[in-house]
C-alpha positions as CSV (number, residue, x, y, z in Angstrom):
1,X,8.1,23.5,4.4
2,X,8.3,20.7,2.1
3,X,9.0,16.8,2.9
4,X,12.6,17.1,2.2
5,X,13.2,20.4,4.1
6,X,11.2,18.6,7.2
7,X,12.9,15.6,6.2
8,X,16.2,17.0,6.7
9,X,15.2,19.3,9.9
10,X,13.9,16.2,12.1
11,X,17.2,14.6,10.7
12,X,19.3,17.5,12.4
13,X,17.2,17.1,15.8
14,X,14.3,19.0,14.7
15,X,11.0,16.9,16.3
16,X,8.5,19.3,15.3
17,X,9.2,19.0,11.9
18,X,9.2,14.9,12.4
19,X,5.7,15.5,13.9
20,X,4.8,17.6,11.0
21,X,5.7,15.3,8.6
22,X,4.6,12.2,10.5
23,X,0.8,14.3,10.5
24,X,1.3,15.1,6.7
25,X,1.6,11.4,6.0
26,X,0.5,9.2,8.9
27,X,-3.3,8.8,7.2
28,X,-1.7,7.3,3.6
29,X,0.7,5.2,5.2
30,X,-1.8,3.7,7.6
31,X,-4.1,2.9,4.6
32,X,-1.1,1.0,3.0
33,X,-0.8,-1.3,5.8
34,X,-4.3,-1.7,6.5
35,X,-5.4,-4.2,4.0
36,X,-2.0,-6.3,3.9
37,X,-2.1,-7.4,7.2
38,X,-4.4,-9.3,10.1
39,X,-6.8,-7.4,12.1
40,X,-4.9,-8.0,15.0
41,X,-1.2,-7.2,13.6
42,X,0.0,-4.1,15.7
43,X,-0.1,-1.1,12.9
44,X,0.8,1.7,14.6
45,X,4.3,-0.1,15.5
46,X,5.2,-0.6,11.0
47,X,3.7,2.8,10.5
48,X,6.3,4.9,13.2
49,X,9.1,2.0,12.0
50,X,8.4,3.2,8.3
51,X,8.6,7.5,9.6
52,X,12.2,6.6,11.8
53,X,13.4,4.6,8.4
54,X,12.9,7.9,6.7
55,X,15.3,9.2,8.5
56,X,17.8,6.0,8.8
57,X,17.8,6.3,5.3
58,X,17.6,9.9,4.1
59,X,20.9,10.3,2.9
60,X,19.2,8.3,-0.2
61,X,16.7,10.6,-0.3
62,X,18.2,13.2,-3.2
63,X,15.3,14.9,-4.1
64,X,15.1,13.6,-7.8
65,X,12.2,11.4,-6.7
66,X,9.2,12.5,-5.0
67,X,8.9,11.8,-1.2
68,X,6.3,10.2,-1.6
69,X,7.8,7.5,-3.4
70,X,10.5,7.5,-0.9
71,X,7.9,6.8,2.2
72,X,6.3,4.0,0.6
73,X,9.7,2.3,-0.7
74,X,10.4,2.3,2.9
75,X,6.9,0.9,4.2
76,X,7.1,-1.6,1.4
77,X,10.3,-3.1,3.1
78,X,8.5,-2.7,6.5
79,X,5.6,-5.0,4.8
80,X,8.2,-7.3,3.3
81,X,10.3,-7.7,6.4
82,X,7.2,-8.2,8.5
83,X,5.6,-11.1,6.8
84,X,9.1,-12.5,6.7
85,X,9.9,-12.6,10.0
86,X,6.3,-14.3,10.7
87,X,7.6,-17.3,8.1
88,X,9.6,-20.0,8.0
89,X,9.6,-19.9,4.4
90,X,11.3,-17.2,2.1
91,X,8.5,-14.9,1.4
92,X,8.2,-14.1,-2.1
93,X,5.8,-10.3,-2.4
94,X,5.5,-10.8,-6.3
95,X,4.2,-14.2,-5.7
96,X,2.2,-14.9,-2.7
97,X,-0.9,-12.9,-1.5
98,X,-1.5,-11.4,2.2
99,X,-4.7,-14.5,2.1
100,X,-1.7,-16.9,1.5
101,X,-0.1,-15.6,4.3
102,X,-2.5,-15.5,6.9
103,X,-6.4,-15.7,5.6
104,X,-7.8,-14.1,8.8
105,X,-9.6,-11.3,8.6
106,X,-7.9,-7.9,7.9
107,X,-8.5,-4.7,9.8
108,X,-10.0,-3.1,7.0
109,X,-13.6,-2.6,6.7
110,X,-15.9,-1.5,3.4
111,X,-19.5,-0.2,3.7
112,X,-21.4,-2.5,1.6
113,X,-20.7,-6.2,-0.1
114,X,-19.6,-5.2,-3.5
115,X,-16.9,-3.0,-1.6
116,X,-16.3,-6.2,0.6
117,X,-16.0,-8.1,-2.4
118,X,-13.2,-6.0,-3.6
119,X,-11.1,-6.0,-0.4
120,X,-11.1,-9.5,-0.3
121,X,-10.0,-10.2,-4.1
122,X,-7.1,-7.3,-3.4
123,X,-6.0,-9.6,-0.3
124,X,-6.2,-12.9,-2.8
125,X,-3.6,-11.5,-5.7
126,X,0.0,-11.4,-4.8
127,X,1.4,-8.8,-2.5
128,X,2.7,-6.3,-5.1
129,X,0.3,-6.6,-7.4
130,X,-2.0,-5.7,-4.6
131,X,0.1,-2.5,-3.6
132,X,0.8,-1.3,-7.0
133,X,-3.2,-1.5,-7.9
134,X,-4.0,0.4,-4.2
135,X,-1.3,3.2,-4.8
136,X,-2.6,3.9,-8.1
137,X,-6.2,3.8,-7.5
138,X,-6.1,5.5,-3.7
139,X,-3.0,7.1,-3.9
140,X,-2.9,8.4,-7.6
141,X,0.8,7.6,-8.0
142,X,2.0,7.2,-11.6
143,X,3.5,4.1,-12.9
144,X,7.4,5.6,-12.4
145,X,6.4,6.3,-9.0
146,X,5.0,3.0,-8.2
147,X,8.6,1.4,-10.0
148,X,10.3,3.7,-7.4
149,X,8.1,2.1,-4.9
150,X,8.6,-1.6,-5.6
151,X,12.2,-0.6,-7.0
152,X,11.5,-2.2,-10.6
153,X,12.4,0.1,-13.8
154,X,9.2,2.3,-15.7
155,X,8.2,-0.6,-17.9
156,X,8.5,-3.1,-15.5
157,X,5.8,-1.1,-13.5
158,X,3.1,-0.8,-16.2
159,X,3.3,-4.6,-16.9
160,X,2.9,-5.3,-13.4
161,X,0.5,-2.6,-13.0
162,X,-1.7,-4.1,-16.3
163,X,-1.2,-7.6,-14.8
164,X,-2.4,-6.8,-11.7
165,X,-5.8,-5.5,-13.1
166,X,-5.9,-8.8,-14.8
167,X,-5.5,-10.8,-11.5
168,X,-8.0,-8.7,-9.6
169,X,-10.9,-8.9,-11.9
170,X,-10.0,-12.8,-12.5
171,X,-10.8,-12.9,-8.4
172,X,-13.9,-10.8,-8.7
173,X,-15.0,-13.3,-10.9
174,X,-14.1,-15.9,-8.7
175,X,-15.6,-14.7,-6.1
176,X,-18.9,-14.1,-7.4
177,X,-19.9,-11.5,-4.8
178,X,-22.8,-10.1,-7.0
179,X,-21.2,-7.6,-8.1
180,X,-23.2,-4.6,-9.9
181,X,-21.7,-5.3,-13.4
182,X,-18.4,-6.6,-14.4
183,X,-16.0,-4.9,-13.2
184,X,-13.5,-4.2,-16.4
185,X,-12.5,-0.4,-17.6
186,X,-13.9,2.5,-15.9
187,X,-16.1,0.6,-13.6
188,X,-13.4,-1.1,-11.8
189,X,-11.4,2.0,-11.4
190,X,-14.6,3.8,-10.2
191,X,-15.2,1.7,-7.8
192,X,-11.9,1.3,-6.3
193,X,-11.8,4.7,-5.8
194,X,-15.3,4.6,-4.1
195,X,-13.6,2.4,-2.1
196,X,-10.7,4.6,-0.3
197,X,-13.6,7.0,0.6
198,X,-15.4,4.7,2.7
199,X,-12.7,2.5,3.6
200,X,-10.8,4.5,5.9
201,X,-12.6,6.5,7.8
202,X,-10.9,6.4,11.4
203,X,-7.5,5.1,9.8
204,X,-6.1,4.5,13.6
């Protein structure tokens, strides 16, 4: 069965197909919040939130986006409505960074520092930038579908998506982590995707 058709059958009362689809998806949406948030932030609680909002909401769900798109729209506005309830300050994702927010350590974990170095300049750029860059390097999503996610229009997306290359390699540099080479062009986007292979390996 496809998303929408289990989608619409755990809609109708159907919890196999929620536990299908919940399976399907639980190991992507888990890597979304994993890096956006403190180590000791409860997870699992924003991840089944995000699965029940699927259906809350599937009557916007009309097929002429991908699900995909759809799930992390809705785990986006988990992210966004988490960080705001934990300020006293309007939150702003396009501006501050999950560091701002709360500089603790997150839960996620690299295998060596260059891969550290990396997570930590993807928590120091601001929140979307920081999604759009991790859903097109670990989750391969185009720039339409990362407009769907963050609900901006196609050009809109690759701006921010350029920009927030930009803003990660200025933190790189910042950093100064020792890094192998400089991490511009095809490096950077080799090892980001290096990254999402080591990164998650026990995603609960």
């Amino acid at each position: 069965m496809s998303d929408a058709q289990l989608l619409r059958a755990w809609a109708d009362g159907d919890k196999r197909a929620g536990e299908q689809l919940f399976e399907r998806h639980f190991e992507a949406i888990a890597r979304f919040f994993r890096n956006k948030l403190p180590a000791d932030t409860q997870h699992e609680d924003l991840i089944q939130q995000t699965f029940l909002g699927c259906v809350e909401a599937r009557d916007r769900f009309r097929g002429d986006s991908s699900f995909r798109s759809f799930l992390y729209a809705i785990a986006h506005n988990q992210l966004a409505k988490h960080w705001r309830s934990r300020s006293r300050d309007r939150v702003d994702l396009k501006s501050v960074s999950a560091f701002d927010l709360d500089p603790s350590p997150s839960a996620a974990l690299a295998r060596d520092q260059d891969q550290h170095q990396l997570l930590l300049a993807l928590r120091r750029i601001p929140l979307d930038s920081q999604v759009a860059l991790e859903l097109h390097y670990w989750e391969a999503m185009t720039a339409a579908e990362i407009g769907e996610v963050l609900g901006v229009p196609l050009g809109t997306a690759k701006t921010r998506l350029r920009r927030a290359k930009q803003l990660l390699e200025a933190e790189l540099r910042a950093l100064d982590g020792g890094l192998r080479v400089e991490p511009t062009g095809t490096r950077l986007d080799t090892w980001a995707r290096e990254l999402k292979d080591a990164l998650f390996e026990d995603p609960t």
